[in-house]
N, C-alpha and C positions, 0 to 999 in steps of 0.2 A: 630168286625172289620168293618170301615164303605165300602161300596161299592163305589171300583175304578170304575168309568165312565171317558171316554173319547169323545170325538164330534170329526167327521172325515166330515167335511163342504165341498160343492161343488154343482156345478149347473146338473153333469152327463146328460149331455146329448148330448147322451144314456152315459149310464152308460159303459165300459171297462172292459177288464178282469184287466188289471193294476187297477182301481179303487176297483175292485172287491178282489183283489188278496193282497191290502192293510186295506182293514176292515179285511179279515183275519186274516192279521199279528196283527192287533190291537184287535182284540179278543184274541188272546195267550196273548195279556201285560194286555189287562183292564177288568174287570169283566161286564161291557157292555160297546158298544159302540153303539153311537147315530148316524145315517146317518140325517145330517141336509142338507136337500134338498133347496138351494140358491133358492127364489123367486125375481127374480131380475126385476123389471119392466122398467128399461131403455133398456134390453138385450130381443132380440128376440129368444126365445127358440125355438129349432122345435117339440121339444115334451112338454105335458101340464105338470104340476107339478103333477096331477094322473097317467099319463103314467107313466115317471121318476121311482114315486114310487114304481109303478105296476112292472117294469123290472125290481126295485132293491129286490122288497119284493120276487121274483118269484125267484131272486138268492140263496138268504137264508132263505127259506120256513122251514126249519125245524133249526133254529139257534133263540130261544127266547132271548136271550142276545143282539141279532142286534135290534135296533130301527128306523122306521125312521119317521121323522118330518121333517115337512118347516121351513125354517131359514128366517127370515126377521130382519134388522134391526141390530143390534152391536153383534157381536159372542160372544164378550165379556159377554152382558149382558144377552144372550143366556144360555152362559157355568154356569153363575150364578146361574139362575132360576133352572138350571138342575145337578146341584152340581157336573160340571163335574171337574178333575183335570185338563184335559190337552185336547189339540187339537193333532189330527192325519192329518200329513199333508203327500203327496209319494213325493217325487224327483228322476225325470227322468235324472235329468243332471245338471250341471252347473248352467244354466241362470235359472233355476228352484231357483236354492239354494237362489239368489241375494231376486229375487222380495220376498219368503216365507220366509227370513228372515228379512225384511223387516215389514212384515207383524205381523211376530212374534213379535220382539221389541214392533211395538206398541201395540199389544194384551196384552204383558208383561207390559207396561206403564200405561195401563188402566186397568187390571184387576193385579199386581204384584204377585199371587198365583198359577196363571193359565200357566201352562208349554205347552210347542208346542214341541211332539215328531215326527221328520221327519223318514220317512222312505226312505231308498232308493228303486226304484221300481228295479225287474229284468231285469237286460242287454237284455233279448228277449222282453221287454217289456218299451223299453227306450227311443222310439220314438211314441209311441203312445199316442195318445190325443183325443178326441172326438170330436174335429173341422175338423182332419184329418180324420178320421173314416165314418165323416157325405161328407167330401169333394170326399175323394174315393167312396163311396156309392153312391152319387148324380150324379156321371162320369160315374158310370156303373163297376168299377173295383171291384173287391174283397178283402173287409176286415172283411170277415166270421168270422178268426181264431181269430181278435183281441176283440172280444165283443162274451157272449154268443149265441146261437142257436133262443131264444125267443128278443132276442134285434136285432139280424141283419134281424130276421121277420120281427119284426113291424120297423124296420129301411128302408127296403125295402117298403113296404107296405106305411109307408108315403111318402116318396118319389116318391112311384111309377115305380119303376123299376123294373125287372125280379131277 
């Protein structure tokens, strides 16, 4: 039987418990799944692409089925190289659904084998985003509960806040 892989794409930064809380779910469907880490060089990151990995690898230390790698370039031709079936996408809501079906179609147009399974994220988990996460963190407020213990470290720590 050949091995279900999946790609669960994004730039995490910092990575989420929602992000975090959707490679899991995509573990229970695919026999691995790949965290393809977006190197986007128009986009200014606050964390580097080793950090990134460092906070997602530190998530799932003990899970050899999670993968992760840099993504550059066509997902599509990405998910090829890597014999994946399908893309793992979360949906927080709505305006979520518009743009990542969007996305999907064309994934589907260019690669037609290659399936995009959405997840919905958990309703306590439906407004979180990691622009938000970084926005409250930068102001000085508290968003401990929504990003792991070793993420909102080094989330403070670059930032530089208490």
């Amino acid at each position: 039987m050949l091995e279900r892989v999946a790609i669960c794409p994004g730039s995490f930064d910092p990575v989420t418990n929602g992000h975090l809380a959707i490679m899991r779910r995509g573990l229970a469907l695919f026999d691995r799944v790949i965290v393809a880490v977006a190197i986007n060089i128009s986009k200014r990151a606050l964390f580097s692409y080793d950090e990134r990995v460092a906070m997602i690898r530190e998530s799932f230390s003990d899970e050899p089925r999670l993968v992760i790698e840099s993504l550059q370039g066509l997902l599509t031709d990405y998910a090829d190289t890597h014999g994946a079936i399908a893309i793992i996408r979360g949906l927080r809501g709505p305006s979520d659904l518009a743009y990542e079906m969007q996305m999907a179609q064309m994934n589907r147009h260019l690669k037609p084998d290659l399936d995009t399974v959405f997840l919905a994220s958990d309703s306590e988990r439906a407004f979180v985003s990691s622009s938000l996460v970084r926005e409250v963190a930068s102001l000085g407020g508290d968003a401990s509960a929504l990003v792991p213990p070793h993420v909102w470290t080094a989330l403070n720590a670059k930032l530089k806040t208490p």
